[in-house]
C-alpha positions in Angstrom: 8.5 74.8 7.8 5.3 74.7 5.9 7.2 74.5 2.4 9.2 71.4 3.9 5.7 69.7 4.6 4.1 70.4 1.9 6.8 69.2 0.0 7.0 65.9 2.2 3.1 65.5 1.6 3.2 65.7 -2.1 6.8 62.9 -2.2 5.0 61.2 0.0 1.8 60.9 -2.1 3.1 60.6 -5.3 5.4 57.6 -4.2 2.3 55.7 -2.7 0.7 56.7 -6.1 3.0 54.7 -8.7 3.9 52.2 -5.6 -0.2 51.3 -5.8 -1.0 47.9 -7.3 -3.5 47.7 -10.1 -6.4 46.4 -9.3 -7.4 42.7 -10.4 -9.4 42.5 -13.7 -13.0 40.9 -13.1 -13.2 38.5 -15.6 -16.8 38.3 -17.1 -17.3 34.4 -16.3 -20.5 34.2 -18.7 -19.3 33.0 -21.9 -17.2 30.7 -19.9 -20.3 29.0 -18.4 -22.0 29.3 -21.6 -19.6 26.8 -23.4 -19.5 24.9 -20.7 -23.2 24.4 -20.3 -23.3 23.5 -24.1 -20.6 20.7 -23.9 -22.5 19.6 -20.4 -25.6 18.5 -22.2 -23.5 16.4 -24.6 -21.9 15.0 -21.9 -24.3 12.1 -21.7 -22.4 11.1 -24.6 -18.8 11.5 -23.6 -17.7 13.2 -20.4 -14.1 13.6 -21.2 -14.9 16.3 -23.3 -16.8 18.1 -21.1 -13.7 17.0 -18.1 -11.4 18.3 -20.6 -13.3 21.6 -21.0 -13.4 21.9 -16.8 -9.9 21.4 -16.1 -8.8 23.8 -19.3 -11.1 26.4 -18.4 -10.9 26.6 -14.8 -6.9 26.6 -15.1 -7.1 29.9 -17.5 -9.9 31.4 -15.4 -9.7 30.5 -11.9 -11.7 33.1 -10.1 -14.6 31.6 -12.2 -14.3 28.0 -10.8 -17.7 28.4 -8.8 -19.6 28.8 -11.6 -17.7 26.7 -14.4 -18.7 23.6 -11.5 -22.1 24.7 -11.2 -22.7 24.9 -15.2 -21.1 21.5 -15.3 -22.8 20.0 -13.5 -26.4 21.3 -14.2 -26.1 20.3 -17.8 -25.5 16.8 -16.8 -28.7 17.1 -14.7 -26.5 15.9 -11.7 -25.2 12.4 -12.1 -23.0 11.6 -9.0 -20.6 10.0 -11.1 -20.0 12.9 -13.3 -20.3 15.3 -10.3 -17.2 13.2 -8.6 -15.4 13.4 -11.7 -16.3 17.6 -12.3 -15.3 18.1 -8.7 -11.6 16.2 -9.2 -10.9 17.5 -12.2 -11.4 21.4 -11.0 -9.9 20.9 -7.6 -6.6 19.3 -9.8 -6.9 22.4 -12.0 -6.8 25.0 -9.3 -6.1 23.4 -5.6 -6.4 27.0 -4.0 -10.1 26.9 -4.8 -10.3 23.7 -3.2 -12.9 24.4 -0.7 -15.0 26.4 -2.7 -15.5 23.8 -5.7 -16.3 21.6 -3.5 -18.8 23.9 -1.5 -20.3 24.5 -5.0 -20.8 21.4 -6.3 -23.0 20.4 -3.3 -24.3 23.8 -3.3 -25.6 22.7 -6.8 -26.0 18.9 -6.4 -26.8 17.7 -2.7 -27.4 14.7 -3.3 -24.0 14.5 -4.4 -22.6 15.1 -1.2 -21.1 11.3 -0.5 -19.3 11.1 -3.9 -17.9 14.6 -3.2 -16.4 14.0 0.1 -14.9 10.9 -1.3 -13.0 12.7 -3.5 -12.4 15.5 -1.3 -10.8 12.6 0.6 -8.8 10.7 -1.6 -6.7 14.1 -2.8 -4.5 15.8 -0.7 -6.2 17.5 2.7 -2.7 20.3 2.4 -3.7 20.9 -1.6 -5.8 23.8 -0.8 -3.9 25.7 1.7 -0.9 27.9 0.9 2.6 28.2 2.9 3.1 25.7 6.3 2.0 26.5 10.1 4.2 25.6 12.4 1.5 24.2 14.8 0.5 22.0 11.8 1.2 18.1 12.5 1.0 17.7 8.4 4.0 16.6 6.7 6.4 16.0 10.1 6.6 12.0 9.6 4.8 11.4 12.7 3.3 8.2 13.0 -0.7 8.1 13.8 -1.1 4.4 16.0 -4.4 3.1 16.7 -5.6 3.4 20.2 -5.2 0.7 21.9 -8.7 -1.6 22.9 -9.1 -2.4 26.5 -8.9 -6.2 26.6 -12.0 -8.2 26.8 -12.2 -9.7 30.4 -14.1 -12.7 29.3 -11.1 -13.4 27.0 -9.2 -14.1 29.7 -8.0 -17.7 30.3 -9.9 -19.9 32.8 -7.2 -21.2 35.4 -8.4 -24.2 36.6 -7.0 -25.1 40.6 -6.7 -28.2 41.7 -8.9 -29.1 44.7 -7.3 -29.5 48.2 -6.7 -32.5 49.8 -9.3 -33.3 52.5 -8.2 -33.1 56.2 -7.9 -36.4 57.9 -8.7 -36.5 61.5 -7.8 -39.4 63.8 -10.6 -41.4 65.0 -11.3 -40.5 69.0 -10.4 -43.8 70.0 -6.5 -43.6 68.9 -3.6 -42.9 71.1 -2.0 -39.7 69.4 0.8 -39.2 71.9 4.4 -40.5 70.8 5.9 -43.1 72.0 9.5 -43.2 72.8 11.4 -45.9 73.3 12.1 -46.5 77.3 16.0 -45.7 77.0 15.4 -42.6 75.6 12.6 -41.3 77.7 15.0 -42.0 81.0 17.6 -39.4 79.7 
């Protein structure tokens, strides 16, 4: 019995062994940031380079997107315009870091927070999330409506009545009773 579970233990272990997935590499983001810093001061001078050098290095190294934003947008001593433009271009690059490019950028430029939402905005809201939830309303075709406003009552119409007729009343002095002519009052 013991020889059976030993040998169990030692399949077992060995299986579980070569079964075990590698662990990620760390990828040393330094020099990244480094060439990204040095194309960032230039950037004064022409962004697209240093937009080009975002999107290619954040799409080879996407675990570093944190810090190739930050170094981007230090070097340009954080112009919103450029900040916008750093924040799209990454978020295109690698939409599952969505969130965190975006917390970074404000992280490193807060008074870039307005042009960052905008563009957080105008991209997709589902580009950062993997796979569908079935309690998610995204992509089902349903139609949002506006609520509808109360209406305003002093809006409504004015309906205008005509006045009634005065009442007439007989003078005192006037014989109200009907007469009949005598043939037909004998009957």
């Amino acid at each position: 019995m013991q020889k059976i579970l030993a040998t169990t233990l030692t399949v077992g272990l060995l299986v579980s062994a070569a079964s075990a997935e590698e662990p990620e590499k760390t990828v040393d983001c330094t020099p990244i940031v480094e060439r990204v810093q040095a194309t960032a001061e230039r950037a004064k001078a022409d962004p697209i380079e240093l937009l080009r050098l975002v999107d290619k290095e954040v799409s080879a190294n996407s675990s570093c997107a944190c810090e190739i934003v930050k170094a981007a947008i230090e070097g340009t001593e954080c112009d919103d315009a450029i900040v916008g433009y750093v924040v799209e271009t990454a978020v295109r690059a690698a939409p599952e870091h969505m969130r965190l490019i975006a917390q970074c950028a404000i992280a490193t430029a807060p008074d870039s927070l307005n042009r960052v939402q905008e563009v957080m905005a105008r991209l997709s809201p589902s580009a950062g999330e993997k796979g569908k939830s079935a309690k998610s309303a995204k992509g089902k075709g349903v139609e949002v409506k506006p609520a509808a406003t109360p209406p305003d009552p002093l809006d409504v119409p004015i309906i205008v009545v005509p006045p009634i007729p005065p009442v007439i009343n007989p003078p005192p002095g006037t014989e109200t009773e009907l007469r009949l002519p005598e043939r037909e009052r004998r009957r």
